[in-house]
Each structure stands twice: as C-alpha cells, then as structure tokens.
NUGU-302780 format. One record per residue (C-alpha): chain; residue in three letters; x, y, z negated; residue number from 0. Coordinates in steps of 0.02 Angstrom, whole numbers, plus 50000, padded with zeros to 5 digits. Each point is the difference from the previous one (the first is absolute). Layout:
BEGIN
   c     r       X       Y       Z     k
   A   ala       X       Y       Z   NUM
...
This chain:
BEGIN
   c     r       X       Y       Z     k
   A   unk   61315   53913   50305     0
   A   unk   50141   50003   50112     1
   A   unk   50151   49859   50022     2
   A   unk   50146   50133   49983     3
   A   unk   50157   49956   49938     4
   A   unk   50094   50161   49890     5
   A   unk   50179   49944   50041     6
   A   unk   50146   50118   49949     7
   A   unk   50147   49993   50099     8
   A   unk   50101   49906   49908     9
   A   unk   49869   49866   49994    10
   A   unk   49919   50027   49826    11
   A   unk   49803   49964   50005    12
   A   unk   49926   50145   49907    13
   A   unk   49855   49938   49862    14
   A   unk   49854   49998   50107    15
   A   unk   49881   49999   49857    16
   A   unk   50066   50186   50014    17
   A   unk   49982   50047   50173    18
   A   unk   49851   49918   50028    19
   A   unk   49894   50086   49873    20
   A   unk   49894   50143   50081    21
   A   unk   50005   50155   49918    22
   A   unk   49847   50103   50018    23
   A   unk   50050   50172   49924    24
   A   unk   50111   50087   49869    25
   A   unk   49990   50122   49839    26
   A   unk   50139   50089   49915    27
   A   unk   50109   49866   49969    28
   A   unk   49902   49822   50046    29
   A   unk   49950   49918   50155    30
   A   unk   49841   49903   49999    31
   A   unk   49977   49842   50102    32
   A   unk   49849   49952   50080    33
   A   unk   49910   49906   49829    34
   A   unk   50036   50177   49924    35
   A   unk   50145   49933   49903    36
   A   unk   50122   50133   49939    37
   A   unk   50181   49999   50027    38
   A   unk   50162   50114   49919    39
   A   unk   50086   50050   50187    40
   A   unk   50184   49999   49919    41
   A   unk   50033   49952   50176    42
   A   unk   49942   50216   50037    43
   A   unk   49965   49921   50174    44
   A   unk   50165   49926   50030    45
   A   unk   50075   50175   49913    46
   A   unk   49910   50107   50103    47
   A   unk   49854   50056   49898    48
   A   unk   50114   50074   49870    49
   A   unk   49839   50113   49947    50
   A   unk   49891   49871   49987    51
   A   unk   49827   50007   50050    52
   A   unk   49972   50185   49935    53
   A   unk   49818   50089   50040    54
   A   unk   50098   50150   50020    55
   A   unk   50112   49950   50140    56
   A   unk   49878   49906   50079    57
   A   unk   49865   50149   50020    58
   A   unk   50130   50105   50050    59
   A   unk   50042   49875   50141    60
   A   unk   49840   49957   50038    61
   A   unk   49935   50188   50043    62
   A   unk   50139   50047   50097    63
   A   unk   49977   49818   50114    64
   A   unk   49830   50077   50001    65
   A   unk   50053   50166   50066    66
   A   unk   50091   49933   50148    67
   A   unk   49893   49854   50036    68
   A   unk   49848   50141   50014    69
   A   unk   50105   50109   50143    70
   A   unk   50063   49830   50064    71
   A   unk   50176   50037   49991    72
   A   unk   50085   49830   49904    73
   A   unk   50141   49997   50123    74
   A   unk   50131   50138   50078    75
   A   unk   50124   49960   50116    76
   A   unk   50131   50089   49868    77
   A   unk   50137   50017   50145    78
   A   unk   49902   50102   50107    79
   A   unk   49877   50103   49894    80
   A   unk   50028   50089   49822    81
   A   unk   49869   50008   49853    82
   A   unk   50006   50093   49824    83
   A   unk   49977   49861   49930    84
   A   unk   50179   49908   50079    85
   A   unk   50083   50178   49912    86
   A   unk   49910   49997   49836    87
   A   unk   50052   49799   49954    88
   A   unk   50175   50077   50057    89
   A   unk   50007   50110   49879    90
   A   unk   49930   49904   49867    91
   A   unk   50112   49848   50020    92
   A   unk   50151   50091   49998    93
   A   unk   49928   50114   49839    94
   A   unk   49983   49835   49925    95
   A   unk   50153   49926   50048    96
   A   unk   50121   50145   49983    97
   A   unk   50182   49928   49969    98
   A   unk   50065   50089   50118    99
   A   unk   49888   49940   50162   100
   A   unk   49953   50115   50135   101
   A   unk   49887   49926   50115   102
   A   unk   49881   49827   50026   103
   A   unk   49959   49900   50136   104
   A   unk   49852   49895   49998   105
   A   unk   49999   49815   50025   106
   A   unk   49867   49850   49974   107
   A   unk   50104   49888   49867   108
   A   unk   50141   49965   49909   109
   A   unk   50042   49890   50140   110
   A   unk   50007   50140   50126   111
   A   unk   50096   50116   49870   112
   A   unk   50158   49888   50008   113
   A   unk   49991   49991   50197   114
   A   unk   49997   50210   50012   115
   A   unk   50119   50002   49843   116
   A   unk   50131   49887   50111   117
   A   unk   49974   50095   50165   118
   A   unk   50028   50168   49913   119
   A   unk   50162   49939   49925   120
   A   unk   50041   49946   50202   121
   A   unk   49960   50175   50069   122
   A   unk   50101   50081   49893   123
   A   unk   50154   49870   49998   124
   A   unk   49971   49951   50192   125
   A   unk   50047   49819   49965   126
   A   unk   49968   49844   49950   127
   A   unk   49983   50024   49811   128
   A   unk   50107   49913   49871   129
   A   unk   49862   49986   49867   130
   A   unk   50043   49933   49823   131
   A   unk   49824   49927   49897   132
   A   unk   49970   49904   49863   133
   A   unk   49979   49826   49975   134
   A   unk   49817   49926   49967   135
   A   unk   49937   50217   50042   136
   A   unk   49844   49986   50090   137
   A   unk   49989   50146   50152   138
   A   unk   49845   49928   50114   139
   A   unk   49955   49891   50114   140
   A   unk   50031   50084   50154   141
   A   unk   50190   49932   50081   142
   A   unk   50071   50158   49941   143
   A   unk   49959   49954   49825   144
   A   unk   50046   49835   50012   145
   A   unk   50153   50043   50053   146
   A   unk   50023   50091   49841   147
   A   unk   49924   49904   49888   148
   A   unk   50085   49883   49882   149
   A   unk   49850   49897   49970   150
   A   unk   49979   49954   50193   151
   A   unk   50173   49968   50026   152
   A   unk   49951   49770   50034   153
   A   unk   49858   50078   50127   154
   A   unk   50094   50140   50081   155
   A   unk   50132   49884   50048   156
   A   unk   49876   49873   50089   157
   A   unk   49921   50148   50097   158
   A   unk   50133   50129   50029   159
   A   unk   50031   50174   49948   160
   A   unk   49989   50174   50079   161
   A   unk   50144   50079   49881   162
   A   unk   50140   49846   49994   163
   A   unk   50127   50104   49906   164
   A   unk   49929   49989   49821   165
   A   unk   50100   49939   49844   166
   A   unk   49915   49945   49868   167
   A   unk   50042   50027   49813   168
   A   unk   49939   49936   49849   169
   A   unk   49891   50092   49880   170
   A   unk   50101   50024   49807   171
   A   unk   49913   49901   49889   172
   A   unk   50101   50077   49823   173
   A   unk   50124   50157   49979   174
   A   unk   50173   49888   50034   175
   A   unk   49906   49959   50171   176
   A   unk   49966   50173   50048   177
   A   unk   50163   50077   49919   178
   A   unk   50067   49857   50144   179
   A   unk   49885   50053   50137   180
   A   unk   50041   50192   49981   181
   A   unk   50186   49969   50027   182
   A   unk   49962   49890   50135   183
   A   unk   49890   50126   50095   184
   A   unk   50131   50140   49960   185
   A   unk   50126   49886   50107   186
   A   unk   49887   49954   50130   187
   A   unk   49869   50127   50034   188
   A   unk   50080   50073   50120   189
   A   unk   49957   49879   50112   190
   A   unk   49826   50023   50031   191
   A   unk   49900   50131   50067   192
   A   unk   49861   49961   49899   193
   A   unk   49950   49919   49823   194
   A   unk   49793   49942   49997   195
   A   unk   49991   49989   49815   196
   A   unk   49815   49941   49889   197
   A   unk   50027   50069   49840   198
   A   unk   49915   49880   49910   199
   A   unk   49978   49808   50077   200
   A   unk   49828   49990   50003   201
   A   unk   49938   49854   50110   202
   A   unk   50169   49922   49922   203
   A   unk   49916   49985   49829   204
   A   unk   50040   50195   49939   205
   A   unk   50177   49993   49991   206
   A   unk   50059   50158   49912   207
   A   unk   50175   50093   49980   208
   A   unk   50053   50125   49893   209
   A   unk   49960   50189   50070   210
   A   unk   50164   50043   49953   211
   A   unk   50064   49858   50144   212
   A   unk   49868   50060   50128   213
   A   unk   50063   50194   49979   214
   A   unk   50196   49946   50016   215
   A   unk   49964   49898   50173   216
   A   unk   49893   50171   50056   217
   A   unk   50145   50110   49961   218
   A   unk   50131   49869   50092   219
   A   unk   49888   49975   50146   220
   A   unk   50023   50204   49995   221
   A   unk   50152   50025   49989   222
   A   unk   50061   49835   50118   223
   A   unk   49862   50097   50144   224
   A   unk   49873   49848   50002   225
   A   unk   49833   50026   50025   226
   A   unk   49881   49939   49860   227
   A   unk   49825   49943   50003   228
   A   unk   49888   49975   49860   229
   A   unk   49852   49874   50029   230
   A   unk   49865   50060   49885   231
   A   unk   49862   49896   50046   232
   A   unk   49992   49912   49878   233
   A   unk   50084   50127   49856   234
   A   unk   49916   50146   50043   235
   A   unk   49864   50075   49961   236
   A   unk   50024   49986   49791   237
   A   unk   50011   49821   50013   238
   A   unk   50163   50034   49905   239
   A   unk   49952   50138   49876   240
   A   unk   50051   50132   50125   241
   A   unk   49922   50050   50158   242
   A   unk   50140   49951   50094   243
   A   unk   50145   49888   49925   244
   A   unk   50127   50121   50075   245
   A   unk   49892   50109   49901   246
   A   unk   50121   49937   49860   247
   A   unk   50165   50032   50062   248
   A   unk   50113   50149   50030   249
   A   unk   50063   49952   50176   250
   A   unk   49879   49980   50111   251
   A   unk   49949   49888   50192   252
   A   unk   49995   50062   50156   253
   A   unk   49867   49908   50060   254
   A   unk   49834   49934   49896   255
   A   unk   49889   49872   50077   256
   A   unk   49817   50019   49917   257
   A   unk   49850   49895   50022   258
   A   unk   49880   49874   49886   259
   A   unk   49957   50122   49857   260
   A   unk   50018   50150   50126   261
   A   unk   49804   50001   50040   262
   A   unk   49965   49867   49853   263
   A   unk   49987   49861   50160   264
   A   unk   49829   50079   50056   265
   A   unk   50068   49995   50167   266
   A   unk   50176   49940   50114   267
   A   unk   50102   50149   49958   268
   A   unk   50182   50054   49954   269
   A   unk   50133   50126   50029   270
   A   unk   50198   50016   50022   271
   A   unk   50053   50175   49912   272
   A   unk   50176   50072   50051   273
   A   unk   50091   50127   49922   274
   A   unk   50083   50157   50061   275
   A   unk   50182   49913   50040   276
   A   unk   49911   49871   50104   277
   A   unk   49909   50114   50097   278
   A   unk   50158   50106   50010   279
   A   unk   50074   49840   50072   280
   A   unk   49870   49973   50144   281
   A   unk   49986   50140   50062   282
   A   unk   50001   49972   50201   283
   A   unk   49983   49826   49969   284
   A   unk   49830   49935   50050   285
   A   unk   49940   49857   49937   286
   A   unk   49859   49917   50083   287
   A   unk   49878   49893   49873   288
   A   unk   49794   50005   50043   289
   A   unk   49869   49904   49952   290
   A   unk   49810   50043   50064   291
   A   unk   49939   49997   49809   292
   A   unk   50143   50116   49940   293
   A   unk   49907   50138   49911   294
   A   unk   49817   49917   50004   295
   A   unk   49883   50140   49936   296
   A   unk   49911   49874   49878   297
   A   unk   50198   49935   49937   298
   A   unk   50052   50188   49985   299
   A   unk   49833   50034   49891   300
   A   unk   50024   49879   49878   301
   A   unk   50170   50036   49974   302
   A   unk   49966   50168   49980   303
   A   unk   49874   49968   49877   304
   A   unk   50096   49884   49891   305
   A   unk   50182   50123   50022   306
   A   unk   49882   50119   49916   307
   A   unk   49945   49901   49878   308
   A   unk   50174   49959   49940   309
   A   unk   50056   50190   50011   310
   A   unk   49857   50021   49880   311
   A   unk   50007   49872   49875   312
   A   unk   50174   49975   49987   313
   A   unk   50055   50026   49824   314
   A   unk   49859   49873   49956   315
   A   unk   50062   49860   50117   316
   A   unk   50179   50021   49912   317
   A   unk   49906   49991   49821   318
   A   unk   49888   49856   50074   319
   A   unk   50140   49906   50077   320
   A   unk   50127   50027   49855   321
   A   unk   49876   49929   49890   322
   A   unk   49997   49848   50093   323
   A   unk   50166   49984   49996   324
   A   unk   50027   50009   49812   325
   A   unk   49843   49886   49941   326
   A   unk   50074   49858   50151   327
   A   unk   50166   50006   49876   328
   A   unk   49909   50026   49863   329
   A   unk   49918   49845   50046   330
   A   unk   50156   49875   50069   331
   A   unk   50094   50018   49851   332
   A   unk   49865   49902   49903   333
   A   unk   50055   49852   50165   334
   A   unk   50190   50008   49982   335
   A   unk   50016   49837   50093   336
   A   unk   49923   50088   50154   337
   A   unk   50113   50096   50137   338
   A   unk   49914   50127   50061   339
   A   unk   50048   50174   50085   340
   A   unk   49876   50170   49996   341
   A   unk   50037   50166   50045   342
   A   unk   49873   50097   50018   343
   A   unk   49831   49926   50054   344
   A   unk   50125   49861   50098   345
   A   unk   49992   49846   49883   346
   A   unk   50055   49812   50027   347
   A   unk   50000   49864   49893   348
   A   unk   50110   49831   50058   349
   A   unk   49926   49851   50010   350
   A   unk   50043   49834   50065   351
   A   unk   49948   49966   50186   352
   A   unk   49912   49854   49969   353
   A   unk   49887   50096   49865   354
   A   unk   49954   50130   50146   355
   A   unk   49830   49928   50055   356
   A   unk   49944   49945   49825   357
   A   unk   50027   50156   49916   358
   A   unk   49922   50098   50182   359
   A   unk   49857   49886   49953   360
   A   unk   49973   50014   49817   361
   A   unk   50038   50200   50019   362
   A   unk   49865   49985   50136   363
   A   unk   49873   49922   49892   364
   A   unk   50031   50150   49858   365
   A   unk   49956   50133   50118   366
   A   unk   50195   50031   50032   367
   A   unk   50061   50042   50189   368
   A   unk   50183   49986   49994   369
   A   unk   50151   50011   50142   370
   A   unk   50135   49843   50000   371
C-alpha cells in the first residue's frame, strides 16, 4: 500500500476508496478488482475506452503488438524514417474523419494536440495569437492548454501562460443566451485570429448547446476569417451519436484535435487533422513541433486497429449509442426533480457537492464506477 495523496489542482481529494482499489483485469464492459469483484466502467477509463473491453479489438491489438514485438520494431524515429504503416493510419483517419480534412499529424495526447493546434494557428498568422475559448472548456494540461482552457483559468494565472492574448467567453446555457452570444461574436470576431471551441463541455459537467448555435458561430468564424478548432477528445468518436460532433453540422472546423477514444486508450495516442484551407495557409511556413514518441509503432498499431474497427462497425455504434440516449430520457423523466444533461453517450446528473463522496461510495459498493 502506498501513502499517495490524489490531489486535483484545485485542491479536491479524490475518494481514495476509488483509486486505491487494484484492478486486476477487464471484460466487455466491467473491471474486476483484485477479490474478483465486478464493476460497470461508466467511467470507459476516464472516456477513453469508448468500446469497452471488446474481444474483438483486443485480439486485433494484441496480434499486431505481436507482429512488431517479434521483428523488434516498437519504436521509429517517425521524422527520419517512413513506414506503411505511418501511411495506412493516414488514410484511415482522415476516411474516418472526412469533413473536409486533408491530412493528420500524429501526437501522444490531447494535451499535445492543443500545443500543435496553437503553433499551427502561429505559423500561419506569424504572431502572437488573439485566441477566444470558452469558459470552464477543458484543452490539456500542457501550458498551451492551460492557456486556453476555461477550467484552469485560477492555476494558469499562478503559473503563467505561453499564449497571454486569450479572451474568454461564456458557454450559452438556453436559446436567449446564445441568440446573445451570436450577435456578440458577429461584432467582435474580428478580433481574433483564432476561436478554440469544445463542442460539448465535457469535464464541465456536459454542457450542451443547440447544433443550430454551434453551426451559426462556424459560419461567422468563416465569414469574419477566424480560424476554428474543434476539440473532439472527448466528443468524438460516437460519444455523441455521430462519429464526430461536427459530423452533425453543415459548416465545418478547420482543425480537429482527436485522442481518448482514438485507439480506445490502449496506448498514449492522438492526432490534429487540418483541412485543405489550412494547409493552403501554411504553405512555406514551417512549423517545428517533435516529440521522440511521435508516431510510436505500437501507438500507430492500435490506432490503426481500433480506426478500423470504427470504419467497420459504424452504423451499429450510431444504433448502440442512440439507444442509450433515448432509454437515459426515457429513464429521467420518471426523476423530474433531477437536472441532468445527455447527448449522446455524454450524461451528467447534478448533485450537491457535499453528496459527491457518499454517492462515489455507495455507487462504489453497487459495482458502479462513475466520473464527478
């Protein structure tokens, strides 16, 4: 047993009767802890094993690890050599992507995604940016995405920022609000070079607008020459019925940022899709970003593996995941005192902040891993 302390950094102690029990392996949906009790991951590995624990994906995985762990080749300096395998996961992210995006670059995390996302926004502007985000949006870890994100704004200011020039707006919470927002942005968009934009709040408690408002501030970002990206760590991947969310709108990013769900978390991976205009829009502008695991044979595998997977079964993860959807409703209105939001497979239920640890606890002892 070890004396840790999980501290999050705004000073919440996380239920350690949760991170302290040792889970010894997984099946479809459930973890099992070391006494072989079963637990319901509704956590999906802190929403990166969207898939669950499928036999399918894992096999698939599994013999292709095999494959390069037998010729010895788990790592590739990406920068310097090529590999079919680098072209193939290419191909098959942007197949799966589509909306318009051209070419991927591959990154370890969501974390990383925002930094590359902000330096090729810089390249092509060849300035500081002025970025506009949302309040309580969650964009990483790394400074860039704390300087971006509205939910680090108390810690960014004790540590510093990389990008200072970021305005902060907050996130419609009913149609007057975003009817107010759009004129707003239609005044002052102008002004920045660059709007970072979550679709959906998740790590806020799945705050969700109308598609209708997300489409209007694509078109003004448009038509006002503002870059757009769309963070779809968290979305993506048919978390929200689609398998993108911009998968439900007519105008459409110019940057996606991909990770969690992208390789169902078997392994650190992600990816920062541009489209054509973007590329358009650096050309002869270099933009240095490296990182020595950047296109990790073993990372590029299992994304490959699961990107497949997806472009296979995808009409059956929109049934699957619309059927959630509908029997979650189906379900709330019996609780009309409840607040809750759901889109998708994204649900959240309020509850009072001193309940938190109880209700962790009592979920706990049902076999129930939830996120707070």
């Amino acid at each position: 047993m070890n004396n840790r302390k999980y501290i999050m950094l705004d000073g919440k102690v996380i239920d350690k009767s949760i991170t302290e029990t040792e889970f010894v392996k997984a099946d479809k949906n459930y973890l099992y802890d070391s006494f072989g009790k079963r637990y319901l991951d509704l956590r999906s590995g802190l929403w990166n094993t969207s898939l669950g624990y499928s036999d399918e994906i894992y096999f698939s995985v599994s013999k292709e690890f095999s494959r390069l762990m037998n010729k010895k080749l788990a790592y590739l300096d990406i920068h310097s050599f090529d590999c079919k395998l680098y072209d193939e996961l290419s191909t098959n992210i942007i197949s799966f992507v589509r909306n318009n995006m051209k070419k991927c670059i591959f990154t370890n995390s969501g974390s990383e995604n925002t930094e590359l996302a902000l330096k090729i926004a810089s390249a092509i502007y060849g300035k500081k940016l002025n970025v506009l985000a949302i309040n309580n949006s969650y964009h990483g870890s790394f400074f860039g995405g704390m300087s971006v994100s509205g939910i680090d704004i108390d810690v960014n200011g004790r540590m510093g920022k990389a990008y200072e020039k970021v305005k902060f707006i907050d996130f419609p919470d009913d149609i007057i609000s975003e009817e107010s927002m759009l004129t707003w942005l239609e005044i002052n968009l102008e002004q920045y070079d660059l709007f970072f934009i979550e679709p959906v709040l998740a790590s806020a408690g799945v705050r969700i607008v109308s598609d209708n408002f997300v489409n209007e501030v694509l078109r003004l970002c448009k038509e006002k020459n503002t870059l757009t990206v769309f963070d779809e760590v968290a979305t993506g991947f048919y978390r929200t019925g689609k398998p993108l969310f911009a998968d439900r709108l007519k105008y459409k990013p110019d940057i996606i940022c991909l990770s969690k769900g992208i390789n169902n978390g078997i392994s650190p991976f992600g990816s920062v899709c541009v489209s054509e205009g973007v590329l358009v829009r650096l050309e002869g502008k270099p933009i240095y970003h490296y990182s020595t695991q950047n296109g990790n044979l073993l990372s590029v595998s299992s994304a490959n593996s699961v990107i497949k997977y997806y472009l296979k079964n995808g009409s059956l993860l929109e049934e699957k995941v619309g059927k959630i959807e509908t029997q979650v409703k189906k379900v709330m209105k019996l609780y009309p005192n409840i607040v809750y939001r759901c889109v998708g497979a994204m649900l959240a239920i309020e509850v009072e902040k001193q309940d938190i640890m109880r209700l962790n606890t009592i979920l706990k002892d049902l076999g129930i891993l939830t996120e707070t």
